[in-house]
PyMOL Python script that loads the backbone (N, CA, C, O; Angstrom):
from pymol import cmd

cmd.read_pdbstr("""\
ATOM      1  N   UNK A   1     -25.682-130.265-157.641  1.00  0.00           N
ATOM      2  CA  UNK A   1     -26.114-130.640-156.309  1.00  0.00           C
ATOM      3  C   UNK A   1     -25.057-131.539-155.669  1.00  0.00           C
ATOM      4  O   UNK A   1     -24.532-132.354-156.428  1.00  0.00           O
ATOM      5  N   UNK A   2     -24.651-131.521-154.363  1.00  0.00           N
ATOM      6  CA  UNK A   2     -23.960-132.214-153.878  1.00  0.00           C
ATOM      7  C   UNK A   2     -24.736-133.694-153.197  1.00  0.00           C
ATOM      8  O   UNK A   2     -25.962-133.806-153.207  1.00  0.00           O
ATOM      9  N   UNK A   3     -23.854-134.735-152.643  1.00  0.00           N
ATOM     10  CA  UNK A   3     -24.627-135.574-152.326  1.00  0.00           C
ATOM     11  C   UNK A   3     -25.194-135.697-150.840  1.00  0.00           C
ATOM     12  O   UNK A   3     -26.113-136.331-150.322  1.00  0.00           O
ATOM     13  N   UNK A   4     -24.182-134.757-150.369  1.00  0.00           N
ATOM     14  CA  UNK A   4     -24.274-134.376-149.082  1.00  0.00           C
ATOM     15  C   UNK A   4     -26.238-133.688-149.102  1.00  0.00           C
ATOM     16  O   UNK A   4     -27.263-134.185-148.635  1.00  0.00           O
ATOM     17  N   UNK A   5     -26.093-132.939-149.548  1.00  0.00           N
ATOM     18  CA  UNK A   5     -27.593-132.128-149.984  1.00  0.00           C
ATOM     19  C   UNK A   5     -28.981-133.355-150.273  1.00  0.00           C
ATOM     20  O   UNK A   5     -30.078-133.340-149.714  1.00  0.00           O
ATOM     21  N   UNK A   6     -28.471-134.373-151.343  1.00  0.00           N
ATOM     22  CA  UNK A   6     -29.499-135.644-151.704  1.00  0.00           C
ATOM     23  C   UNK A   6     -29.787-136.156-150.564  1.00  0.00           C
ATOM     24  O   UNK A   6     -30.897-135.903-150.096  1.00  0.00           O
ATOM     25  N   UNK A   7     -28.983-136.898-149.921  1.00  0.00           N
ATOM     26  CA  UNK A   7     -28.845-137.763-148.678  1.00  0.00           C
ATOM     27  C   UNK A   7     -30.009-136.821-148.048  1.00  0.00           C
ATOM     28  O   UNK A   7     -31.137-137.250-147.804  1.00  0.00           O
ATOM     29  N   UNK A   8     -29.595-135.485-147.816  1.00  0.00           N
ATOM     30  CA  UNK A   8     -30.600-134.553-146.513  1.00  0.00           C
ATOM     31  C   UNK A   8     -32.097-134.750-147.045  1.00  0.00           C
ATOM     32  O   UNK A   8     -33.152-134.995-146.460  1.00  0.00           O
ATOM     33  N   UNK A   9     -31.691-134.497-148.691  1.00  0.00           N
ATOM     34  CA  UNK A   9     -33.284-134.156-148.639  1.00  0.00           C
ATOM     35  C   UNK A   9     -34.198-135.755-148.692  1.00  0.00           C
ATOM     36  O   UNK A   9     -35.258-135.865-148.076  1.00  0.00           O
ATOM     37  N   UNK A  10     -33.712-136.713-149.367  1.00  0.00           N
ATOM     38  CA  UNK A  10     -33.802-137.947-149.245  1.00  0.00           C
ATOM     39  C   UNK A  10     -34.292-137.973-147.578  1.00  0.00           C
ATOM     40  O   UNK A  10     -35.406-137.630-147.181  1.00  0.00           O
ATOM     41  N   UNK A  11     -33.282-138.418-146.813  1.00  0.00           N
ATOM     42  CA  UNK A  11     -33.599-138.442-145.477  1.00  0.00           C
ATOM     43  C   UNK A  11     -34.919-137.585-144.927  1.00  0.00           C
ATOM     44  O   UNK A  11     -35.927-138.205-144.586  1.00  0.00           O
ATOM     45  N   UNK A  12     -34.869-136.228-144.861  1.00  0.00           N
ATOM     46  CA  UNK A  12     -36.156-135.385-144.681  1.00  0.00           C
ATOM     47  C   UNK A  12     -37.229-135.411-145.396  1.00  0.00           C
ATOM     48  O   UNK A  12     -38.074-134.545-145.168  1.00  0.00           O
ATOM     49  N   UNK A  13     -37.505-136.543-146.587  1.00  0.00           N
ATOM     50  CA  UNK A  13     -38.702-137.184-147.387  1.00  0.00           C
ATOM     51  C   UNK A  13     -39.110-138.094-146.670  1.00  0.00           C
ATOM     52  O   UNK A  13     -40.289-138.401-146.495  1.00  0.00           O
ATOM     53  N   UNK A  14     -38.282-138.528-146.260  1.00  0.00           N
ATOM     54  CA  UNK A  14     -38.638-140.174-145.339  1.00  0.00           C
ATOM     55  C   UNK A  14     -39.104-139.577-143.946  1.00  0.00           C
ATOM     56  O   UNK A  14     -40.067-140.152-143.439  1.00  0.00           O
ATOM     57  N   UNK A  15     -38.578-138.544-143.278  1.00  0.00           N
ATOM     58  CA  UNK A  15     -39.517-138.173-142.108  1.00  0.00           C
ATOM     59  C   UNK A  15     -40.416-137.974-142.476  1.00  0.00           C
ATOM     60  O   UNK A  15     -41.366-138.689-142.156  1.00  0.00           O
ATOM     61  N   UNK A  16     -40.560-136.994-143.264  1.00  0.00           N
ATOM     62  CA  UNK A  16     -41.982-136.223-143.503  1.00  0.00           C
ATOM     63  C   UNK A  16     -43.330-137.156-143.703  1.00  0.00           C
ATOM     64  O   UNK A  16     -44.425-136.930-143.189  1.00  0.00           O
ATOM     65  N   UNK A  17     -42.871-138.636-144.871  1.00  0.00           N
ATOM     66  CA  UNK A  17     -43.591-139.288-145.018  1.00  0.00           C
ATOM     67  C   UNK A  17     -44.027-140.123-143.591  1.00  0.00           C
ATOM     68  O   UNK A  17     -45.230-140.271-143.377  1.00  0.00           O
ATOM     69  N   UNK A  18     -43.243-140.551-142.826  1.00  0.00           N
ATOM     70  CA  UNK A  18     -43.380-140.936-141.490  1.00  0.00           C
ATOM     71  C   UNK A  18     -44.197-140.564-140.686  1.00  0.00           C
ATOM     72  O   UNK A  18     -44.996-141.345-140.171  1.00  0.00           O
ATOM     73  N   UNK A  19     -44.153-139.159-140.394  1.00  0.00           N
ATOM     74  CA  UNK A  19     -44.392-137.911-139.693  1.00  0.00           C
ATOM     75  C   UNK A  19     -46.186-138.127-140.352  1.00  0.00           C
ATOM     76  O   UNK A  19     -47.120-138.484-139.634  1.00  0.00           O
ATOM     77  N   UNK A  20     -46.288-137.846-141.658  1.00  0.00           N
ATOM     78  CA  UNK A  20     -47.896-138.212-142.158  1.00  0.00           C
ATOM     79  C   UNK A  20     -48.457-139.261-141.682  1.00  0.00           C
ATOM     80  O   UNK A  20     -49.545-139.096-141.132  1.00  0.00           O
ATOM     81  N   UNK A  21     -47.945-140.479-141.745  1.00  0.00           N
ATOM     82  CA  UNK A  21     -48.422-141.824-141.745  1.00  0.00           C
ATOM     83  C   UNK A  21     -49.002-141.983-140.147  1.00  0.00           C
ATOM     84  O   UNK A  21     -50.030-142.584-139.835  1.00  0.00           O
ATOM     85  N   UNK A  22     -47.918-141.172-139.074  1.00  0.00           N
ATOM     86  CA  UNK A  22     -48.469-141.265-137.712  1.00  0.00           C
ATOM     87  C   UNK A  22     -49.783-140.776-137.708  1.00  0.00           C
ATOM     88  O   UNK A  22     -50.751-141.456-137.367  1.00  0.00           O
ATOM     89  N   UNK A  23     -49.847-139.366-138.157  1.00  0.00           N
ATOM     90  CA  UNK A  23     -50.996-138.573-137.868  1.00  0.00           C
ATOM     91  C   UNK A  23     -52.234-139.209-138.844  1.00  0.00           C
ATOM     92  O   UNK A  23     -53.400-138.921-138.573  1.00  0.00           O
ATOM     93  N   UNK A  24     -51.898-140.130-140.050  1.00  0.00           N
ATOM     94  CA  UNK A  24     -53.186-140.717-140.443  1.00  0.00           C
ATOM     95  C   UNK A  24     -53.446-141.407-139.903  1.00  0.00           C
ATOM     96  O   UNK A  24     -54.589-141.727-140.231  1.00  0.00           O
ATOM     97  N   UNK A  25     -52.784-142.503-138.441  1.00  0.00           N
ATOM     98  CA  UNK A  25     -53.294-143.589-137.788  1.00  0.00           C
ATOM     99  C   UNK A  25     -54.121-142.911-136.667  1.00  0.00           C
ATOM    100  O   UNK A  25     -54.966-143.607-136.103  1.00  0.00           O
ATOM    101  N   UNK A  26     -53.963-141.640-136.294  1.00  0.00           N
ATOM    102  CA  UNK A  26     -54.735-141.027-135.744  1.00  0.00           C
ATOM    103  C   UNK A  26     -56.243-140.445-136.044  1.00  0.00           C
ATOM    104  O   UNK A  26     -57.077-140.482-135.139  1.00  0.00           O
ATOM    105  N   UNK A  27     -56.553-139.942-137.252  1.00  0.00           N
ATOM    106  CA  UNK A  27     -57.276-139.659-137.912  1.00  0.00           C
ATOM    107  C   UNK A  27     -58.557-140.547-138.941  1.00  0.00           C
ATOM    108  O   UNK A  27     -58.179-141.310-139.830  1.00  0.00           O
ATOM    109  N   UNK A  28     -59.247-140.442-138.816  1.00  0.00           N
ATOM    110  CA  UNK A  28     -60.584-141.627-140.081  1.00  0.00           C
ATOM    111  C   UNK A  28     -59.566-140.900-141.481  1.00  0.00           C
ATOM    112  O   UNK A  28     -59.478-139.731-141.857  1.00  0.00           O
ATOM    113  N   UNK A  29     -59.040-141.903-141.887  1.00  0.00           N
ATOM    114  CA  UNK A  29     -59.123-141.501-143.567  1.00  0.00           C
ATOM    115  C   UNK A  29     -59.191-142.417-144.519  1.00  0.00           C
ATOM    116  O   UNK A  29     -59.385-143.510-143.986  1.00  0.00           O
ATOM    117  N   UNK A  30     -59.136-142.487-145.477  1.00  0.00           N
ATOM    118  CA  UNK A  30     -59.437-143.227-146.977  1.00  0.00           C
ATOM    119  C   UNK A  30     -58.804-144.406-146.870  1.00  0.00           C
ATOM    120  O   UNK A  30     -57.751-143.996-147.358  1.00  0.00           O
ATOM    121  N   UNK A  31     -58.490-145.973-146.540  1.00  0.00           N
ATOM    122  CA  UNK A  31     -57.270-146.384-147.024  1.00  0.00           C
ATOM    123  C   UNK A  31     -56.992-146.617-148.189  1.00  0.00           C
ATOM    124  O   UNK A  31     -55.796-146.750-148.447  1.00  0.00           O
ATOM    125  N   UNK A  32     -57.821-146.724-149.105  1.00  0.00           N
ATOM    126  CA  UNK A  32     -57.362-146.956-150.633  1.00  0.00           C
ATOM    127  C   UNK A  32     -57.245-145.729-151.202  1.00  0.00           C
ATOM    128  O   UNK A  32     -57.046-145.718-152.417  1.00  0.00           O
ATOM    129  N   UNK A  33     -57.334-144.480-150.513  1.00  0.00           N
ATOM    130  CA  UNK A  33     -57.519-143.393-151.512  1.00  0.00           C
ATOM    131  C   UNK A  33     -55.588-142.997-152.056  1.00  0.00           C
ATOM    132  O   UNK A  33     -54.858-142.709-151.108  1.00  0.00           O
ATOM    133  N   UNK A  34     -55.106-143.005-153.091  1.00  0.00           N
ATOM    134  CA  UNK A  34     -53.904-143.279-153.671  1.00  0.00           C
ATOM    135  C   UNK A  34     -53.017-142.770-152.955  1.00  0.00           C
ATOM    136  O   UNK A  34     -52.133-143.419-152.396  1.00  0.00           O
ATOM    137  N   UNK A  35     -53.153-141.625-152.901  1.00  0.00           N
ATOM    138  CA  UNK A  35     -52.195-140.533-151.948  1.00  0.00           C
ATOM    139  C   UNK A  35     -51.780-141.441-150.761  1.00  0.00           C
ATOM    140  O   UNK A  35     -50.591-141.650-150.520  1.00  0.00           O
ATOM    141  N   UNK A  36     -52.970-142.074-149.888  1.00  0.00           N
ATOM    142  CA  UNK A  36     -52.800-142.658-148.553  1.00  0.00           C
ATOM    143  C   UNK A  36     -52.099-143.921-149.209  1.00  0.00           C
ATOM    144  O   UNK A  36     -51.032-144.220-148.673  1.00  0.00           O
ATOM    145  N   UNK A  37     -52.453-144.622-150.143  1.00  0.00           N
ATOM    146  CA  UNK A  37     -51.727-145.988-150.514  1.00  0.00           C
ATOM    147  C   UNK A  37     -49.987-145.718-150.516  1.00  0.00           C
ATOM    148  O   UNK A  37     -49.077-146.355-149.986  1.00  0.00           O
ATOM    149  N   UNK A  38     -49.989-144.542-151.319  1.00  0.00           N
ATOM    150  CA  UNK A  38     -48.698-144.132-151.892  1.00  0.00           C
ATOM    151  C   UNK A  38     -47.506-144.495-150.583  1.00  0.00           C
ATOM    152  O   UNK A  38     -46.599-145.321-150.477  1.00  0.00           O
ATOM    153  N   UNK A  39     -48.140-143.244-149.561  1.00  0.00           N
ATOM    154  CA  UNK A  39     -47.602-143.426-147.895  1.00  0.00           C
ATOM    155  C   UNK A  39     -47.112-144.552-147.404  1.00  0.00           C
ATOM    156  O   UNK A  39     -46.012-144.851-146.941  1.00  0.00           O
ATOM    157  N   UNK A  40     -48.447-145.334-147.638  1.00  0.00           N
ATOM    158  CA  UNK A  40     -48.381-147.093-147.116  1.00  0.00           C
ATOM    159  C   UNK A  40     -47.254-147.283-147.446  1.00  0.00           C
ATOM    160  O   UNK A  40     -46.342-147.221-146.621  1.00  0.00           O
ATOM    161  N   UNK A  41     -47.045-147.564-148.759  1.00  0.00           N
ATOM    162  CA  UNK A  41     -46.041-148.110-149.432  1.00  0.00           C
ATOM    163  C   UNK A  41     -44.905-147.582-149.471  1.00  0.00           C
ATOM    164  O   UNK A  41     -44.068-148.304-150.011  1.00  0.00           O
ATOM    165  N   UNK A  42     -44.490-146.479-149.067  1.00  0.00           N
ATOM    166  CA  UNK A  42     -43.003-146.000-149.275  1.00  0.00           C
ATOM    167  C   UNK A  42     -42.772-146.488-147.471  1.00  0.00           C
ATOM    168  O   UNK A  42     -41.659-146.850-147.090  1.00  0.00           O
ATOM    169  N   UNK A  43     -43.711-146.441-146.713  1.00  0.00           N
ATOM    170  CA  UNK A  43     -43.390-146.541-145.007  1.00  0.00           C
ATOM    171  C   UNK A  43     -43.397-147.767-144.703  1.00  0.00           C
ATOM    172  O   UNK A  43     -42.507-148.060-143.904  1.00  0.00           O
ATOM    173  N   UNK A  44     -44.143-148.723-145.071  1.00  0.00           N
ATOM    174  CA  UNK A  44     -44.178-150.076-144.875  1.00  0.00           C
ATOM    175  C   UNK A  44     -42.756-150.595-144.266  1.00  0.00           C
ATOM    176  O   UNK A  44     -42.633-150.566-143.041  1.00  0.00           O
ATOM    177  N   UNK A  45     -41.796-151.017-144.980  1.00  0.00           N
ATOM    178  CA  UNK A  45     -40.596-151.486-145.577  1.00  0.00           C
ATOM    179  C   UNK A  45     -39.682-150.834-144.187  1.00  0.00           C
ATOM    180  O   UNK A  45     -38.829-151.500-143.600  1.00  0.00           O
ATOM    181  N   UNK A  46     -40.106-149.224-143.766  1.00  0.00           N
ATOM    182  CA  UNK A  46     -39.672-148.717-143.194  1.00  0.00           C
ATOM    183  C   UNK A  46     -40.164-149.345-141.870  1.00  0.00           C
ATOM    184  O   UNK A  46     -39.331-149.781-141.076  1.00  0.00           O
ATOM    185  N   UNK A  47     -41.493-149.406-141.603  1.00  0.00           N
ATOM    186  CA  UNK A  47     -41.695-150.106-139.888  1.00  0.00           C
ATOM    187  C   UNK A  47     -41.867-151.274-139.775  1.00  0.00           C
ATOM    188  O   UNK A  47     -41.908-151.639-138.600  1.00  0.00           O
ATOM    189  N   UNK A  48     -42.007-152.164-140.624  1.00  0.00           N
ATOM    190  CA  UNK A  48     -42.417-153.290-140.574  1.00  0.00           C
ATOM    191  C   UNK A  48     -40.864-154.085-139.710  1.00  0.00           C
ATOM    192  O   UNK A  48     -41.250-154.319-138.565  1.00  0.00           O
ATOM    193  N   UNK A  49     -40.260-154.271-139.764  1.00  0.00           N
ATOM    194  CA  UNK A  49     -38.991-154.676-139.108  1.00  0.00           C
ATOM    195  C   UNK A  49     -39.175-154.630-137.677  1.00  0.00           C
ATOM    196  O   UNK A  49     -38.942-155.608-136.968  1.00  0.00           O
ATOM    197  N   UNK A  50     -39.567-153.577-137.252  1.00  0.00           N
ATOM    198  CA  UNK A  50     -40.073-153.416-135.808  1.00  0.00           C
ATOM    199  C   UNK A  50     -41.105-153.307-135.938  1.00  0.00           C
ATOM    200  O   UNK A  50     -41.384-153.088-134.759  1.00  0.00           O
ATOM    201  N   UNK A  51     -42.144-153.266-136.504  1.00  0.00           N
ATOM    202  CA  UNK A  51     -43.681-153.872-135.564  1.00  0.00           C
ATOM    203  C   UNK A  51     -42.867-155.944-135.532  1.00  0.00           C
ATOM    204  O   UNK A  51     -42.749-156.609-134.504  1.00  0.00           O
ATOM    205  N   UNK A  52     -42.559-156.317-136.663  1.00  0.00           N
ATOM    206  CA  UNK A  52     -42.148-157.975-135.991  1.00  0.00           C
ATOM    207  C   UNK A  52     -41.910-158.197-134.951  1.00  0.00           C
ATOM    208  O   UNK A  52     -42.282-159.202-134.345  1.00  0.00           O
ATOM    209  N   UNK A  53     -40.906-156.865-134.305  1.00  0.00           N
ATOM    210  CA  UNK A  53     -40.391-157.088-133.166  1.00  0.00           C
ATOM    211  C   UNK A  53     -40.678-156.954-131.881  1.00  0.00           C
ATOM    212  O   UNK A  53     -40.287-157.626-130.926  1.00  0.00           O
ATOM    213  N   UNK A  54     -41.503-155.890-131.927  1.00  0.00           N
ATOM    214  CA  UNK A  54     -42.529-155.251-131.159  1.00  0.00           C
ATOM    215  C   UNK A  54     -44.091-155.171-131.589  1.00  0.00           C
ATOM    216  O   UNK A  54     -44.585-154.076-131.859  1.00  0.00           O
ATOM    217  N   UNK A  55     -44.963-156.540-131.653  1.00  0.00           N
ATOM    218  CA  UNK A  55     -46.216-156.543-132.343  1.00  0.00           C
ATOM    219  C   UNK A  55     -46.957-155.323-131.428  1.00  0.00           C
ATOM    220  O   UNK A  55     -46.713-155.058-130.250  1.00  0.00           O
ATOM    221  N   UNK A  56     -47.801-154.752-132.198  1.00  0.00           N
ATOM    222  CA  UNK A  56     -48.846-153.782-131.568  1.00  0.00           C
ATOM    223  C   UNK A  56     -49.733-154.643-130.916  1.00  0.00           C
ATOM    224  O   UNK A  56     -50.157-154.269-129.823  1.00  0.00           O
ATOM    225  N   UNK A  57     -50.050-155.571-131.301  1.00  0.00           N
ATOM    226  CA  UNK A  57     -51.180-156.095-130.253  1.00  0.00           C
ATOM    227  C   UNK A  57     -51.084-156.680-129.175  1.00  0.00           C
ATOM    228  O   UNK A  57     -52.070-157.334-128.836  1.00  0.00           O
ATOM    229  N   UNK A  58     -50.100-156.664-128.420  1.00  0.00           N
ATOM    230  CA  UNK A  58     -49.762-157.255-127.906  1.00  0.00           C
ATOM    231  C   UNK A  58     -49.624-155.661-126.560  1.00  0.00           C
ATOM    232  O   UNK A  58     -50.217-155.418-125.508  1.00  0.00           O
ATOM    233  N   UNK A  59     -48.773-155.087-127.180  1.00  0.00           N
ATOM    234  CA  UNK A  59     -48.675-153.665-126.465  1.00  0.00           C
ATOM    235  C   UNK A  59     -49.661-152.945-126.238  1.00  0.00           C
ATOM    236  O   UNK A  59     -49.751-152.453-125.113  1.00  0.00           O
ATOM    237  N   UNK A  60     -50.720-152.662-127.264  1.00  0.00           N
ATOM    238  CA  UNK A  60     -51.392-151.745-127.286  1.00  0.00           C
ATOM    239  C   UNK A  60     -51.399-150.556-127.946  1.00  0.00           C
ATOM    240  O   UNK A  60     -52.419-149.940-128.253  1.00  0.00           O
ATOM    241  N   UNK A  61     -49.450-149.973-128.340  1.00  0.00           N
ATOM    242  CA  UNK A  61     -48.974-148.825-128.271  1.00  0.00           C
ATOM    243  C   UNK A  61     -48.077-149.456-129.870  1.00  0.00           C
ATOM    244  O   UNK A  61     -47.942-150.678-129.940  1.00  0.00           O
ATOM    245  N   UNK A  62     -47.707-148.881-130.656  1.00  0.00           N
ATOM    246  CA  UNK A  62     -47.115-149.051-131.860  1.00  0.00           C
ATOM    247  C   UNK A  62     -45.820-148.060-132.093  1.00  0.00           C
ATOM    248  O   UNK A  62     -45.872-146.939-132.598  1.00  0.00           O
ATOM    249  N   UNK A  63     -44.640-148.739-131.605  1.00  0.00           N
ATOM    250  CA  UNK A  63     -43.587-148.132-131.164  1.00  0.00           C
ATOM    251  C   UNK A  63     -42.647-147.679-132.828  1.00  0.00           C
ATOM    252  O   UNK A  63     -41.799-146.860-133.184  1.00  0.00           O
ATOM    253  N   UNK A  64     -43.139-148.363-133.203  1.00  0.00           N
ATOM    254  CA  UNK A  64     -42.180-148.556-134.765  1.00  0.00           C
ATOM    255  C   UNK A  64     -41.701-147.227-135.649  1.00  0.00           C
ATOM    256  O   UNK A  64     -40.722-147.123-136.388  1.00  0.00           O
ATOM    257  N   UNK A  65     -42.763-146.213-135.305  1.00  0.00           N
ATOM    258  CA  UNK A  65     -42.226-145.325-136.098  1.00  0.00           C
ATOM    259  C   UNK A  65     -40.747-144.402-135.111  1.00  0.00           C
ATOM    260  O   UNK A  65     -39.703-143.838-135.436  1.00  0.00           O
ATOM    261  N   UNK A  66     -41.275-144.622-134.174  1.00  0.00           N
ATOM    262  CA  UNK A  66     -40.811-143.990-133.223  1.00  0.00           C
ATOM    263  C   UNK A  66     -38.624-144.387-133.427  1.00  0.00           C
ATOM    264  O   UNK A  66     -37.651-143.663-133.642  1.00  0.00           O
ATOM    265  N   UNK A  67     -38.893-146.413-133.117  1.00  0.00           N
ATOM    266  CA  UNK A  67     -37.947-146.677-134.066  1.00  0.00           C
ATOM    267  C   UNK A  67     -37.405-146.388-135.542  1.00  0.00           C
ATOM    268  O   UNK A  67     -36.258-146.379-135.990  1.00  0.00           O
ATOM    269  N   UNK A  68     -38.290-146.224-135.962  1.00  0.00           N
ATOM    270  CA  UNK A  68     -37.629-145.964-137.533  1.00  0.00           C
ATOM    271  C   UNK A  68     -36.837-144.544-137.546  1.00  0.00           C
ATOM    272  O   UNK A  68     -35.647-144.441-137.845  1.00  0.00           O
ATOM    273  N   UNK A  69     -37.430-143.790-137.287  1.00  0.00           N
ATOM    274  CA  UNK A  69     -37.518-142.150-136.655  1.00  0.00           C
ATOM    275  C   UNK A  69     -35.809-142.201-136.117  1.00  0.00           C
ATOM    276  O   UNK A  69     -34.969-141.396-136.520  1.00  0.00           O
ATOM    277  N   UNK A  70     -35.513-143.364-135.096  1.00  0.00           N
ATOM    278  CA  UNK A  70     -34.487-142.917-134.171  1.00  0.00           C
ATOM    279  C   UNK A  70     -33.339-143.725-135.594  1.00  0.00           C
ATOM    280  O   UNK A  70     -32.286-143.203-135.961  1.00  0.00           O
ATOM    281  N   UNK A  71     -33.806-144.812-136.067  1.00  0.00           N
ATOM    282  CA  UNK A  71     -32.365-145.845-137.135  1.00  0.00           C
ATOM    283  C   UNK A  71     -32.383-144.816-138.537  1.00  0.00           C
ATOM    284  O   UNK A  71     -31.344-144.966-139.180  1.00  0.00           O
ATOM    285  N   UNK A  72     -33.166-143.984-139.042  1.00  0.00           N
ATOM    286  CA  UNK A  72     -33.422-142.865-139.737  1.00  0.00           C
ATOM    287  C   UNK A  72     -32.495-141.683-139.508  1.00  0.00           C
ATOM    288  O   UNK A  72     -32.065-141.040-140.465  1.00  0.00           O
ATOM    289  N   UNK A  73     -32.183-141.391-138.253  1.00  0.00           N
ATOM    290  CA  UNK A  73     -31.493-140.684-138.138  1.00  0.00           C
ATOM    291  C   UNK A  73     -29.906-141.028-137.511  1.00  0.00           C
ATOM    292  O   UNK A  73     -29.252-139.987-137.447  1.00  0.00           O
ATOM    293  N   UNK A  74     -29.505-141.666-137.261  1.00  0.00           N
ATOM    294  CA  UNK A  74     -28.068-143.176-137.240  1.00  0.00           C
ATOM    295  C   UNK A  74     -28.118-143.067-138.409  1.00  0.00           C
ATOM    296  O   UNK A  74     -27.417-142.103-138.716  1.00  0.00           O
ATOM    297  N   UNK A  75     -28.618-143.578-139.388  1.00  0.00           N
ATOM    298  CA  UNK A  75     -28.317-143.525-141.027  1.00  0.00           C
ATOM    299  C   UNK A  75     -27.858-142.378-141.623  1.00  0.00           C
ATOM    300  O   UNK A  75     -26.811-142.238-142.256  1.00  0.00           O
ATOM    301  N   UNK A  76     -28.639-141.631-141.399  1.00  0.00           N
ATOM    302  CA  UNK A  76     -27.896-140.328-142.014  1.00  0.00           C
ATOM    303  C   UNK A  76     -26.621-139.916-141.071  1.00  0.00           C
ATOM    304  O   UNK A  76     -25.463-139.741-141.450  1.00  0.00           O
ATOM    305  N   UNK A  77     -26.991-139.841-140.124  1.00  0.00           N
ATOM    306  CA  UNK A  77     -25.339-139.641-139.446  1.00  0.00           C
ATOM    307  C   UNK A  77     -24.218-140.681-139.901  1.00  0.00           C
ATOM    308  O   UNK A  77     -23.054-140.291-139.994  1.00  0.00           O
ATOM    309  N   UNK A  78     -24.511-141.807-140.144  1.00  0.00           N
ATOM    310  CA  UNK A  78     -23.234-142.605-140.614  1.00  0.00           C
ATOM    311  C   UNK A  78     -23.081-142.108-142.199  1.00  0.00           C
ATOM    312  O   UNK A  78     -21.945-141.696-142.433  1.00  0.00           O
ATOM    313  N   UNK A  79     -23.848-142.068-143.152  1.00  0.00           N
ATOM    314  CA  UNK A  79     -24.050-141.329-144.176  1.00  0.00           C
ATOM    315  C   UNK A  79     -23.176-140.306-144.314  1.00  0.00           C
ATOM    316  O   UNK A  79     -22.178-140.515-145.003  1.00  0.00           O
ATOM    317  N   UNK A  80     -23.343-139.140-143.762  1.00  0.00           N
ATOM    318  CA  UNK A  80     -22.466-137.790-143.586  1.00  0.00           C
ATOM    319  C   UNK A  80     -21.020-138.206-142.989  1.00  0.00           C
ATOM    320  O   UNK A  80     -20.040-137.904-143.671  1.00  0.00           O
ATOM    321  N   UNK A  81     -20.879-138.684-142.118  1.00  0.00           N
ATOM    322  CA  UNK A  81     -19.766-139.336-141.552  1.00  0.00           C
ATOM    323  C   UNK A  81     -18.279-139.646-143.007  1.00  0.00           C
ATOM    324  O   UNK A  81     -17.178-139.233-143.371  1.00  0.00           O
ATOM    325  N   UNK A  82     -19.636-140.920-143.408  1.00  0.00           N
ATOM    326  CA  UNK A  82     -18.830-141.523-145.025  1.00  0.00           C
ATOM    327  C   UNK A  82     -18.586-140.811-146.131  1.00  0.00           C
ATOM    328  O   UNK A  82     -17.591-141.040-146.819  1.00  0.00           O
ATOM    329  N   UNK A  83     -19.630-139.691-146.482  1.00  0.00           N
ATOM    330  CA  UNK A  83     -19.373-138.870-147.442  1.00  0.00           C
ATOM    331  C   UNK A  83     -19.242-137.468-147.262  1.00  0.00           C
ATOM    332  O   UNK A  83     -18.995-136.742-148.226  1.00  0.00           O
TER     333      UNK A  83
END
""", "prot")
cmd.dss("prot")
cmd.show_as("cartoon", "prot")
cmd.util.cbc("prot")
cmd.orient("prot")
């Protein structure tokens, strides 16, 4: 496998997990049920930086993934760039 290939699929794990986490804030689901914990925890780390910056309560609107989404993809482009 190349690393070029890791990085992608790496990177396209982290949307995908993203991509879930939106549509469970939309949805009634479990929060302790593991699967949903699992999510929590790999995304956390990922929005938390910007909700600090941009609190939801304050907005109304929870911009963070949206950020992560856009520095997610800057990363991998500097990524490919370097290797």
């Amino acid at each position: 496998m190349s690393l070029h290939f890791l990085i992608n699929t790496l990177f396209n794990a982290l949307n995908l997990l993203l991509f879930v986490r939106v549509i469970l804030s939309w949805v009634p689901n479990l929060p302790y049920h593991p699967i949903v914990e699992s999510i929590y925890k790999v995304t956390d780390p990922l929005l938390k930086p910007f909700q600090n910056l941009f609190p939801t309560n304050k907005l109304g609107i929870d911009f963070s993934p949206i950020l992560a989404f856009m520095t997610l993809s800057l990363i991998r482009k500097i990524l490919f760039m370097i290797f």
